[in-house]
VOSE-73281 format. One record per residue: residue in one letter; z, x, y of N, C-alpha, C in turn; residue number from 1. Coordinates in Angstrom, 2 decimals. Layout:
% VOSE-73281
BASE residu      nw      nu      nv     caw     cau     cav      cw      cu      cv num
BASE      A       Z       X       Y       Z       X       Y       Z       X       Y NUM
...
***
This chain:
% VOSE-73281
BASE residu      nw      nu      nv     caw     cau     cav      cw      cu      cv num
BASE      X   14.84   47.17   16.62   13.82   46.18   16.26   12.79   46.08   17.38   1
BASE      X   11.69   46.10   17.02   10.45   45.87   17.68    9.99   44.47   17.77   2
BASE      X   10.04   43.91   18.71    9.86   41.84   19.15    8.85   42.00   20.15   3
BASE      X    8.05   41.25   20.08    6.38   40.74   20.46    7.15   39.30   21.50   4
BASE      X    7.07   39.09   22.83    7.69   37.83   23.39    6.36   37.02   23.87   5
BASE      X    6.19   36.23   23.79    5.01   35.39   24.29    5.31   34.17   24.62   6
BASE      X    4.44   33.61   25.47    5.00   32.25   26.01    3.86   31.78   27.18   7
BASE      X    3.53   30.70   26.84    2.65   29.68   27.76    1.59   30.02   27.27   8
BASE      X    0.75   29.41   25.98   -0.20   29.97   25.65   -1.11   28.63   25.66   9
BASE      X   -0.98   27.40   25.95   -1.30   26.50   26.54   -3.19   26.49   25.96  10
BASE      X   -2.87   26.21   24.57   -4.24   25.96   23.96   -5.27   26.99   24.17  11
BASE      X   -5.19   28.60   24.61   -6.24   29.69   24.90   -6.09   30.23   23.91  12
BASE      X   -7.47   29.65   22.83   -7.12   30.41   21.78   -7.78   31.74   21.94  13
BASE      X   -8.59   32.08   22.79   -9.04   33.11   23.19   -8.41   34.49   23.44  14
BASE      X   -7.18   34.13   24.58   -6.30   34.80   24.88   -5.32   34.93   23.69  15
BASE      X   -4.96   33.51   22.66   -4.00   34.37   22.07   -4.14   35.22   20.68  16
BASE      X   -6.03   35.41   20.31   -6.33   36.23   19.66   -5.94   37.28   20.27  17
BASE      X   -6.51   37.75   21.43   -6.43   38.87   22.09   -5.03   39.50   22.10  18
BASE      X   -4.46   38.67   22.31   -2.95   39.00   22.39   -2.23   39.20   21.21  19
BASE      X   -2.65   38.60   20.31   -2.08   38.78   18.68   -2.71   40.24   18.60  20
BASE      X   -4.02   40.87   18.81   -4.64   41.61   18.19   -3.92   42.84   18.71  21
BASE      X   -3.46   42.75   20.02   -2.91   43.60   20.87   -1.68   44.15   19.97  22
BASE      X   -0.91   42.91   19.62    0.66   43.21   19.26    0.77   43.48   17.81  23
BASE      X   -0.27   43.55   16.94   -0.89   44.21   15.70   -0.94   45.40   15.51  24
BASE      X   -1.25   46.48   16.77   -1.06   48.09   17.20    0.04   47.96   17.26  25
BASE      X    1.02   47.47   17.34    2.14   47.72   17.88    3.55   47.87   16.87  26
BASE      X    3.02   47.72   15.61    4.04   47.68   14.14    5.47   46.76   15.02  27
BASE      X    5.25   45.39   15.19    6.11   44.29   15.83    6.75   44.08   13.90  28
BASE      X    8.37   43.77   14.23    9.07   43.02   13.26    8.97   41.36   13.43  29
BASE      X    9.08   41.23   14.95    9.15   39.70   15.11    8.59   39.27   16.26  30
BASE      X    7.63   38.40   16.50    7.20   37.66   17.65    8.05   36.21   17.95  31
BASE      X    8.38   35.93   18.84    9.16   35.07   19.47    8.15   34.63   20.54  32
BASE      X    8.00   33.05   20.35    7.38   32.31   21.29    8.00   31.38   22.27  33
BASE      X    8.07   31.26   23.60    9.28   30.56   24.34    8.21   29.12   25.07  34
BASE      X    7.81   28.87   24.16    7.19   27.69   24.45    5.39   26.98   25.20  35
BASE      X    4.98   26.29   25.39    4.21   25.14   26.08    2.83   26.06   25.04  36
BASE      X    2.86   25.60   23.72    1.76   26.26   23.25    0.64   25.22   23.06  37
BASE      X    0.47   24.16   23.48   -0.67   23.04   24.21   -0.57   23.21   25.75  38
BASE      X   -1.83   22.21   25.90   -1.91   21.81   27.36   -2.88   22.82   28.24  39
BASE      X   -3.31   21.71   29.12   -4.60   22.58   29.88   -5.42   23.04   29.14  40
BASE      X   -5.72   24.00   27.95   -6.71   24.56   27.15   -7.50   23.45   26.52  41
BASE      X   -8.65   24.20   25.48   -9.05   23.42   24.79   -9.15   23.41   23.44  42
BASE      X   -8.21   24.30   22.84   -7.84   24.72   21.58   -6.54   24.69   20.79  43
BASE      X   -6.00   23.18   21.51   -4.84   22.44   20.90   -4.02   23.26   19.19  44
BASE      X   -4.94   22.29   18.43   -4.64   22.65   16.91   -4.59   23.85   16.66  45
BASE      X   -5.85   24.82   17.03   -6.34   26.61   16.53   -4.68   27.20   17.03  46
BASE      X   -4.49   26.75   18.42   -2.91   27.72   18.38   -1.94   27.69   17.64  47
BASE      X   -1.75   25.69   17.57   -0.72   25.52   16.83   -0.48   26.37   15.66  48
BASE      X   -1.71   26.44   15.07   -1.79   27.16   13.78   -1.39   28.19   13.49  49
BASE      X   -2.00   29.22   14.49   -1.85   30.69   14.42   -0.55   30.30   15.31  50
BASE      X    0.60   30.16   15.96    1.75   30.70   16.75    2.92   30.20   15.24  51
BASE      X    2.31   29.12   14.34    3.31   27.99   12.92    3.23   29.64   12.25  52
BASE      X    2.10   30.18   12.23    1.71   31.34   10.92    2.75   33.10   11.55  53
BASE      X    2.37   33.27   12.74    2.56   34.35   13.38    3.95   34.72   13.78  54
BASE      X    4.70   33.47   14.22    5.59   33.04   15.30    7.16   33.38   14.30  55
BASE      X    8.09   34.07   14.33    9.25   33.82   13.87   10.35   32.65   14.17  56
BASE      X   10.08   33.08   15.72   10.75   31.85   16.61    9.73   31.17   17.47  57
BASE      X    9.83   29.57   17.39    8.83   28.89   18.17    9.72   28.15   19.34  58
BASE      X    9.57   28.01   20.36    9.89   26.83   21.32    8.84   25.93   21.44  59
BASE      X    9.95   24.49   22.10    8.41   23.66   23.00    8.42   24.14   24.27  60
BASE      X    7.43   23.45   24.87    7.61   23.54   26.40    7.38   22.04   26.67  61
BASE      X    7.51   21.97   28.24    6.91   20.51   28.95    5.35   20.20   28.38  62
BASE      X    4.69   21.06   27.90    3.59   20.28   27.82    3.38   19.73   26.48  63
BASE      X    4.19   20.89   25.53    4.05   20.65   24.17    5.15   19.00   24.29  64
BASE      X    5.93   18.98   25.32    6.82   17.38   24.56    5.52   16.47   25.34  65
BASE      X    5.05   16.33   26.18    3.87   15.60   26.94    2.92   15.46   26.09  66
BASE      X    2.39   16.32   24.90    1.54   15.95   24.03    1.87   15.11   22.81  67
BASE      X    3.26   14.54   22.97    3.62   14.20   22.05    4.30   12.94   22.27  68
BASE      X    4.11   12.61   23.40    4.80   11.04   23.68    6.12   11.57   24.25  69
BASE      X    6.77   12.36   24.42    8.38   12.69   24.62    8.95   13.17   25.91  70
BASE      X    7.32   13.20   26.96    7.80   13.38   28.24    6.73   12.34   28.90  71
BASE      X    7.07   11.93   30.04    6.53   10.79   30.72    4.87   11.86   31.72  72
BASE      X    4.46   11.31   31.44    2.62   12.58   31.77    2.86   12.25   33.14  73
BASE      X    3.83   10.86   33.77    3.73   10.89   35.12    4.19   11.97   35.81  74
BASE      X    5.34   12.61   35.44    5.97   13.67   36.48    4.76   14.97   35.96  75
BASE      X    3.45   15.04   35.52    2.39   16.04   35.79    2.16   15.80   36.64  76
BASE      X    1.01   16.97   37.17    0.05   17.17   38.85   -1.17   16.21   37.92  77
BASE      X   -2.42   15.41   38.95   -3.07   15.29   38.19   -3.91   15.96   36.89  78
BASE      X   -4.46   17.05   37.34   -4.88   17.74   36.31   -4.36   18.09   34.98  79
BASE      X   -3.14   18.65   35.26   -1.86   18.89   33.88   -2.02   17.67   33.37  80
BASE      X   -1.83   16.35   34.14   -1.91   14.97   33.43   -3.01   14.74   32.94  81
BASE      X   -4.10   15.13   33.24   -5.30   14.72   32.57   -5.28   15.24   31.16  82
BASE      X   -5.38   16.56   31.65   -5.43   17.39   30.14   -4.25   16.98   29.13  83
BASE      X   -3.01   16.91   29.24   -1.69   16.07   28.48   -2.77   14.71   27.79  84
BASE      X   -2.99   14.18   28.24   -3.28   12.81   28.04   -4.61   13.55   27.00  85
BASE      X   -5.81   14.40   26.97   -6.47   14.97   26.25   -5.92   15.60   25.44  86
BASE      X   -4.93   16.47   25.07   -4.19   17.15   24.20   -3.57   16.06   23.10  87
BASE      X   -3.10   15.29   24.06   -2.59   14.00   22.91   -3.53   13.43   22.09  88
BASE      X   -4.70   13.55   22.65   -5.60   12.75   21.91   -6.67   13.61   20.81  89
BASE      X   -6.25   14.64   21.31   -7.08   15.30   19.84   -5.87   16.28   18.80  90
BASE      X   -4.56   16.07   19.17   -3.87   16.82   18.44   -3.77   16.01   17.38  91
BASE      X   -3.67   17.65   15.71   -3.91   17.27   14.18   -2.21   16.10   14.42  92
BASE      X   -2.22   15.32   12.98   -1.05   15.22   12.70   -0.07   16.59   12.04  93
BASE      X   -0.85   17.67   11.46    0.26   18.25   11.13    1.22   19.53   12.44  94
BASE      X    0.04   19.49   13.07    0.06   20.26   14.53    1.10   19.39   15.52  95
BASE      X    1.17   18.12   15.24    1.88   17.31   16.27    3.47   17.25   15.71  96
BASE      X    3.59   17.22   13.84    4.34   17.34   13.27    5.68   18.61   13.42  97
BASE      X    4.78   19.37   13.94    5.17   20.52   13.78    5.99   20.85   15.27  98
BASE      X    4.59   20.88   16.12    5.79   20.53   17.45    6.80   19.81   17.36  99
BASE      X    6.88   18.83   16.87    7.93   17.86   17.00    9.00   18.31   16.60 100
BASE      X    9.35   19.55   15.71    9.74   19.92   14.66   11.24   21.15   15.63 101
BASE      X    9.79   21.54   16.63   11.27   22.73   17.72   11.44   22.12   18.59 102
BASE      X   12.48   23.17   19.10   13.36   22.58   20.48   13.41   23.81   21.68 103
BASE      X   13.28   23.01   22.51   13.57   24.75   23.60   14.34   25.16   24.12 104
BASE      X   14.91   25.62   23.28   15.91   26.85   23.53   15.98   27.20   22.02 105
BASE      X   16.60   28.59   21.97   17.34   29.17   20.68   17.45   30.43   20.98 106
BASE      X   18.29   30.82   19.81   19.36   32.15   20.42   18.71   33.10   18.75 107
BASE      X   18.29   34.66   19.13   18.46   35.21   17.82   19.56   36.48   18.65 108
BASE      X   19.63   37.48   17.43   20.74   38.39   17.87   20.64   39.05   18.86 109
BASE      X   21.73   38.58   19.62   21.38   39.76   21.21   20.66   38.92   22.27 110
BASE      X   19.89   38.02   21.73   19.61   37.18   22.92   19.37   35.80   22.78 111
BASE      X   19.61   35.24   24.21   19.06   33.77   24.28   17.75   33.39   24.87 112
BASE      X   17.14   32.27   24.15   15.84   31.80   24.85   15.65   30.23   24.78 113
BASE      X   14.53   30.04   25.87   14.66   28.80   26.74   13.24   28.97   27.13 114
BASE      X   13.02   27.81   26.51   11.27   27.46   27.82   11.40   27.57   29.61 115
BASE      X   12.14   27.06   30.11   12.11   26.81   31.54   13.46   27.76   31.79 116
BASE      X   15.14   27.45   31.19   15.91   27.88   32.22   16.95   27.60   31.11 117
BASE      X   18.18   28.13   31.61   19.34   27.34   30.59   19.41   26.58   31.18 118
BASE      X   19.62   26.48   31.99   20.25   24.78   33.08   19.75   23.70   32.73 119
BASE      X   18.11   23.94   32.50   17.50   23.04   32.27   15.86   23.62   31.53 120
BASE      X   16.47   23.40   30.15   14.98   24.53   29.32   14.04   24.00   29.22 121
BASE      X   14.04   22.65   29.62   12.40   22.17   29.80   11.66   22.15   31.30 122
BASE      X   12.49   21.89   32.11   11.83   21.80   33.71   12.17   22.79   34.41 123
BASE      X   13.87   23.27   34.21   13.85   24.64   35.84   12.51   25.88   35.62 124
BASE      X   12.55   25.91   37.15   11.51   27.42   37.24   12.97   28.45   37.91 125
BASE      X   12.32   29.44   37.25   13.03   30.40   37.05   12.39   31.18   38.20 126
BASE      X   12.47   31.49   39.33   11.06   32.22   40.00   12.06   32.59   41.45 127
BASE      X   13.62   32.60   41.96   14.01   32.71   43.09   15.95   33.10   42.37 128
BASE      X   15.78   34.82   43.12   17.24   34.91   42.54   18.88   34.48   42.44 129
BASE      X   18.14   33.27   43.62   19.70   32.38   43.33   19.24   32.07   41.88 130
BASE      X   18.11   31.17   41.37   18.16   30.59   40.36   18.24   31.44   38.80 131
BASE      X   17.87   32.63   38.88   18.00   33.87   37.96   19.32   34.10   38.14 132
BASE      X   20.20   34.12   38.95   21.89   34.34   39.02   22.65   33.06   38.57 133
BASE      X   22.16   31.96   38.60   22.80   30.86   37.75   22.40   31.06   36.21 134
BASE      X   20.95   31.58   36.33   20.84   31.32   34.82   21.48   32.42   34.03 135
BASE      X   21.58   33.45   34.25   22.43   35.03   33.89   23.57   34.19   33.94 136
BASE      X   24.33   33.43   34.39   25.82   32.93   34.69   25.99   32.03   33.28 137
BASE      X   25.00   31.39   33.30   24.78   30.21   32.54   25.36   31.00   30.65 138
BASE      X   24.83   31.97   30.67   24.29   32.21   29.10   25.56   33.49   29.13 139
BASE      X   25.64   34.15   28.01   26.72   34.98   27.41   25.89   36.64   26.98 140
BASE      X   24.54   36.45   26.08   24.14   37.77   26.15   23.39   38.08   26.75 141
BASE      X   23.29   39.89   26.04   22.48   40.78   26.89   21.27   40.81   27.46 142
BASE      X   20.14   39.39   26.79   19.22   39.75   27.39   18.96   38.16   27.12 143
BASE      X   18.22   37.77   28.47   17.94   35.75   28.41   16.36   36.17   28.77 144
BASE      X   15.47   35.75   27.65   14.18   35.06   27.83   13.85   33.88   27.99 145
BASE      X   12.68   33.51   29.56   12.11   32.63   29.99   11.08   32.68   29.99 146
BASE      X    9.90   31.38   29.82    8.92   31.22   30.20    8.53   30.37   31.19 147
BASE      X    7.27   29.83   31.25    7.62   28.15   32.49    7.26   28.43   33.39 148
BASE      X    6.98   29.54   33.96    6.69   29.57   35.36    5.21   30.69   35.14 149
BASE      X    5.03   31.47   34.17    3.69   31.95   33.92    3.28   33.41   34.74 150
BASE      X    4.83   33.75   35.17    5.04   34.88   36.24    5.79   35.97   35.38 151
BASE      X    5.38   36.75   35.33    5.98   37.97   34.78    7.29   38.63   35.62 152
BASE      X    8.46   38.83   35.03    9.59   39.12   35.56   10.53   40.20   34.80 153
BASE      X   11.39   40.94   35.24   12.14   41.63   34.95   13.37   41.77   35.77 154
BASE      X   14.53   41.02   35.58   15.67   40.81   36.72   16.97   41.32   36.35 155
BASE      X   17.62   42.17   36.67   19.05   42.27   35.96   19.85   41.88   36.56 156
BASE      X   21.05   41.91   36.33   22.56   41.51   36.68   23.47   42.70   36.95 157
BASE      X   23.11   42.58   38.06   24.12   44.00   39.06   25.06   43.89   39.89 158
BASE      X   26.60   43.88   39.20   27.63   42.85   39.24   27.17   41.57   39.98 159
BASE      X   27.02   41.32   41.48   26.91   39.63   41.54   25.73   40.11   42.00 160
BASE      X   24.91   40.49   41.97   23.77   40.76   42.79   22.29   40.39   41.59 161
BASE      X   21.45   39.85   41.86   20.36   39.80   40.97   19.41   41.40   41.57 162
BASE      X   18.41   42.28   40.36   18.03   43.08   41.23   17.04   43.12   40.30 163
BASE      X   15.75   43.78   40.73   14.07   43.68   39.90   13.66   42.48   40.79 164
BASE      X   12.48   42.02   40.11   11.53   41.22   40.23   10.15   41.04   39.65 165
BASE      X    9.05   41.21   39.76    7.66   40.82   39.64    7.72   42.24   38.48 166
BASE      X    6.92   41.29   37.50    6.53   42.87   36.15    5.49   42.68   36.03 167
BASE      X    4.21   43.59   36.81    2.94   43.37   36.52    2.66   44.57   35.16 168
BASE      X    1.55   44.34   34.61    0.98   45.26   33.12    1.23   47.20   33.41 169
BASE      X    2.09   47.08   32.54    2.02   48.65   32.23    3.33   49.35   32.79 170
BASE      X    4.02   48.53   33.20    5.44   49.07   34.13    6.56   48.71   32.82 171
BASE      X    7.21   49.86   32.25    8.33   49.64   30.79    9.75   49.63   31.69 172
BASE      X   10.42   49.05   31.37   11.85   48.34   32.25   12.68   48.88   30.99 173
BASE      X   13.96   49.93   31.53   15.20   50.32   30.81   16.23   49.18   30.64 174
BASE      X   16.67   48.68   29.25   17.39   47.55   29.15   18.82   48.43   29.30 175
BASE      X   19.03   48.68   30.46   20.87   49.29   29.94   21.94   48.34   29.95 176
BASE      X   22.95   48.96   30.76   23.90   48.50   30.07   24.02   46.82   31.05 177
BASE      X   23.55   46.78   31.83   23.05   45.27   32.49   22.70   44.16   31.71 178
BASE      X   22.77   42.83   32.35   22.63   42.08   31.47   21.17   41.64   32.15 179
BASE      X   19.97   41.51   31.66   18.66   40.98   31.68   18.04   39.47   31.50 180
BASE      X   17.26   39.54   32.57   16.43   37.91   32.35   15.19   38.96   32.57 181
BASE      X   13.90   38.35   31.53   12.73   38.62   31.26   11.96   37.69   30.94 182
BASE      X   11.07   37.12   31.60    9.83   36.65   31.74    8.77   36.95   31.47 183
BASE      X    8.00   37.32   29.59    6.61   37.75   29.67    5.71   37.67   30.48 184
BASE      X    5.37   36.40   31.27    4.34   35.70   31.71    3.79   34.97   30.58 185
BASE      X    2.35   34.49   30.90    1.78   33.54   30.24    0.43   34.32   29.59 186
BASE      X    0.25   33.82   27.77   -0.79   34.41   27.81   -2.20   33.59   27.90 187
BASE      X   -2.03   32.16   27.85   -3.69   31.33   28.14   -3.73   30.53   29.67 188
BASE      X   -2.69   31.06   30.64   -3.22   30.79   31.93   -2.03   31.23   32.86 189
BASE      X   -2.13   33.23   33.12   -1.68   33.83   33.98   -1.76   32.65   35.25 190
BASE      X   -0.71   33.33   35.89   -0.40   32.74   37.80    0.01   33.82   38.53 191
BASE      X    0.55   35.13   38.16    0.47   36.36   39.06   -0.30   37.15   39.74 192
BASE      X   -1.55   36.44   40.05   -3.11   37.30   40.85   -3.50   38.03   39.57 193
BASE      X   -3.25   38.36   37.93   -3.90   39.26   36.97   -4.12   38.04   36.25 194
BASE      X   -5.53   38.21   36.10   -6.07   36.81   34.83   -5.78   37.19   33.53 195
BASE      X   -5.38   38.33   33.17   -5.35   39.11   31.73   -3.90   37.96   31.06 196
BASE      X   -4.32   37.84   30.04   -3.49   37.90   29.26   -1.78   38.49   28.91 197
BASE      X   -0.95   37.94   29.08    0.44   38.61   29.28    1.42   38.62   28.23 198
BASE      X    2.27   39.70   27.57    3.21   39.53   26.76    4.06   40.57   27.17 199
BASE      X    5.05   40.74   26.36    6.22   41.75   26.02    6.25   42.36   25.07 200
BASE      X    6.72   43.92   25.05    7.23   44.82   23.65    8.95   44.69   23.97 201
BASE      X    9.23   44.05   23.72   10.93   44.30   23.40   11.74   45.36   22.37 202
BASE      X   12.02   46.70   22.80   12.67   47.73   21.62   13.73   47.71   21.81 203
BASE      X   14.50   47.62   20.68   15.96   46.94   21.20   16.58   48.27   20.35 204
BASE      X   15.57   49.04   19.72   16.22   50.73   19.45   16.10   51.26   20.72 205
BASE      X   14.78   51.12   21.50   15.27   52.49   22.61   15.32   51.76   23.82 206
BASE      X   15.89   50.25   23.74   16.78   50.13   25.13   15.30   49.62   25.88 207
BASE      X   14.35   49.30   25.71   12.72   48.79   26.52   12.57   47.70   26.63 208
BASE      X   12.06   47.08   27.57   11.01   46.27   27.41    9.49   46.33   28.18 209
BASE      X    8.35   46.19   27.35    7.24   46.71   27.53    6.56   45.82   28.48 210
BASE      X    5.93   45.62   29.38    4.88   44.43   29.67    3.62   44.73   29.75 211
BASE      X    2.94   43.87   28.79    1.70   44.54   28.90    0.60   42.97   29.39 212
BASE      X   -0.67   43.09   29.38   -2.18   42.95   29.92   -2.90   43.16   28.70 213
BASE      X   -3.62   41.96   28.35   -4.76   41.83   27.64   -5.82   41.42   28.41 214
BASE      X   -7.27   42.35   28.22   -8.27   41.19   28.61   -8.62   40.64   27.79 215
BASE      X   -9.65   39.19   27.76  -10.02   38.31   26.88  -11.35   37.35   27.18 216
BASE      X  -12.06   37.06   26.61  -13.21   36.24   26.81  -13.16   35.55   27.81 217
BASE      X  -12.41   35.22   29.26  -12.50   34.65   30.16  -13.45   33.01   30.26 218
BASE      X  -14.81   33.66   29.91  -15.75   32.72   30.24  -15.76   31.67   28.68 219
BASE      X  -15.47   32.39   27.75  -15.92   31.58   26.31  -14.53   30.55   26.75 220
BASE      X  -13.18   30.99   27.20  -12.41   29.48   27.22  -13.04   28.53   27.99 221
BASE      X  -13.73   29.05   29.05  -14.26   28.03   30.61  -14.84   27.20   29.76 222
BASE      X  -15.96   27.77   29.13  -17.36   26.88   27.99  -16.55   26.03   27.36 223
BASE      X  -15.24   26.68   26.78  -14.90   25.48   25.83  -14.11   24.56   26.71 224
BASE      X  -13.69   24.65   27.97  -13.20   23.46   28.55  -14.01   22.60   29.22 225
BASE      X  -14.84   22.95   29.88  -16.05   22.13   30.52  -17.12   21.37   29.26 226
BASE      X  -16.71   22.26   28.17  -17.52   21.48   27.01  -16.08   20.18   26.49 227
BASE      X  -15.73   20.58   26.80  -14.61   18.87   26.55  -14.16   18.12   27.56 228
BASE      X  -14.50   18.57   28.28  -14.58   17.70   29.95  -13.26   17.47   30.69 229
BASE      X  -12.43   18.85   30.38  -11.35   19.06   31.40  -11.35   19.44   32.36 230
BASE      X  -10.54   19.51   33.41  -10.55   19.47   34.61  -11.21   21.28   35.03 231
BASE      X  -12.25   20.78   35.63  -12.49   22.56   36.52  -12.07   22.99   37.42 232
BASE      X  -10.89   22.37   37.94   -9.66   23.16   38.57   -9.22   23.86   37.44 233
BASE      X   -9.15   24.07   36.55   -7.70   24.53   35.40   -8.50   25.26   34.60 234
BASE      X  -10.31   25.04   34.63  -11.36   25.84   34.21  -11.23   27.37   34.89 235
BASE      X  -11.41   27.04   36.42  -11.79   27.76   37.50  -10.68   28.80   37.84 236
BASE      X   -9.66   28.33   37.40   -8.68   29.14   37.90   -7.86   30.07   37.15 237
BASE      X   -8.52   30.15   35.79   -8.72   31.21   35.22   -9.19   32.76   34.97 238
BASE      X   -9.79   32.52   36.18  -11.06   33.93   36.18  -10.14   34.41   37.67 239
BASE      X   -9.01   33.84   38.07   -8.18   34.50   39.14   -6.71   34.27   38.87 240
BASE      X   -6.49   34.02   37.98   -4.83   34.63   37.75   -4.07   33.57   38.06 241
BASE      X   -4.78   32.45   38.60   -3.55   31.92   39.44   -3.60   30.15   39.44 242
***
């Protein structure tokens, strides 16, 4: 089976055309989304829509429960809080409905997934291999997808040892007989120094997983955030990855 992984698409509807259009070449059976598909952006509803239409499996993330009354906006940085507090206020009812609707985590065959972590699938960051060796500990199969941290990863389980790290665009990772944690990255606001757009090809016939790089209108999201008067930290820091 051919699986499309995506995650942190955080209202870019820009990026997640780009990224849909990408994984369209790609004759995908199933896209799997691991969560926070609001927040920071300025295209709340347009994702909801297309990830409800596209999406086989949906997660929330922290921002998607923050848009919805279900996480306290205090434990955001200011900015994340600003925009939360904006997301809430222009999300549809059936868009809010709908979030409300998943949970983060869920398991399809062969693997488990989690917005943040098993330990904790809404808040842990996954980003330091003690914490990738609890979470491999944590779960039972072959391969655990994370999002949450917006960092592209590829880590296996080599008896007690965690081994990989950082998966920048274009590098394909052999799923053998190891057990795997994989991290698409994020596709509406990279943090690895690449502003592109980020997903996964998961082939679970020939043993892969793909990571790839989209580019995408960069500047048309900026317009649409400064045209709704979100923060230009979260504008700005788009056009650098990070």
């Amino acid at each position: 089976m051919r699986i499309a992984v995506i995650s942190d698409i955080h209202a870019n509807l820009h990026a997640l055309e780009s990224v849909l259009s990408d994984i369209d070449h790609e004759s995908v059976e199933e896209i799997w989304c691991l969560g926070d598909v609001v927040g920071y952006g300025p295209r709340p509803n347009e994702c909801c829509d297309l990830i409800r239409e596209r999406a086989t499996i949906s997660l929330c993330g922290n921002h998607d429960l923050a848009s919805l009354g279900l996480l306290d906006v205090a434990e955001f940085s200011g900015d994340a809080a600003t925009a939360a507090r904006w997301t809430s206020g222009v999300l549809g009812e059936d868009q809010r409905a709908w979030l409300r609707s998943l949970a983060p985590l869920g398991r399809r065959d062969g693997a488990e997934l989690f917005h943040a972590s098993p330990r904790d699938p809404v808040w842990e960051y996954v980003l330091s291999e003690d914490v990738a060796l609890l979470s491999l500990e944590a779960t039972t199969e072959p391969l655990v997808l994370v999002g949450h941290t917006h960092v592209a990863l590829a880590l296996a389980l080599d008896g007690d040892r965690i081994d990989g790290g950082l998966a920048p665009g274009g590098i394909t990772v052999e799923l053998d007989e190891r057990r795997f944690l994989i991290n698409p990255g994020s596709v509406g606001q990279p943090r690895d120094g690449d502003a592109r757009a980020a997903w996964v090809l998961v082939d679970t016939g020939d043993g892969t997983a793909g990571f790839r790089r989209v580019a995408y209108p960069i500047d048309a999201t900026q317009k649409e955030m400064r045209d709704a008067a979100l923060p230009e930290t979260l504008a700005g820091r788009l056009a650098h990855g990070l």
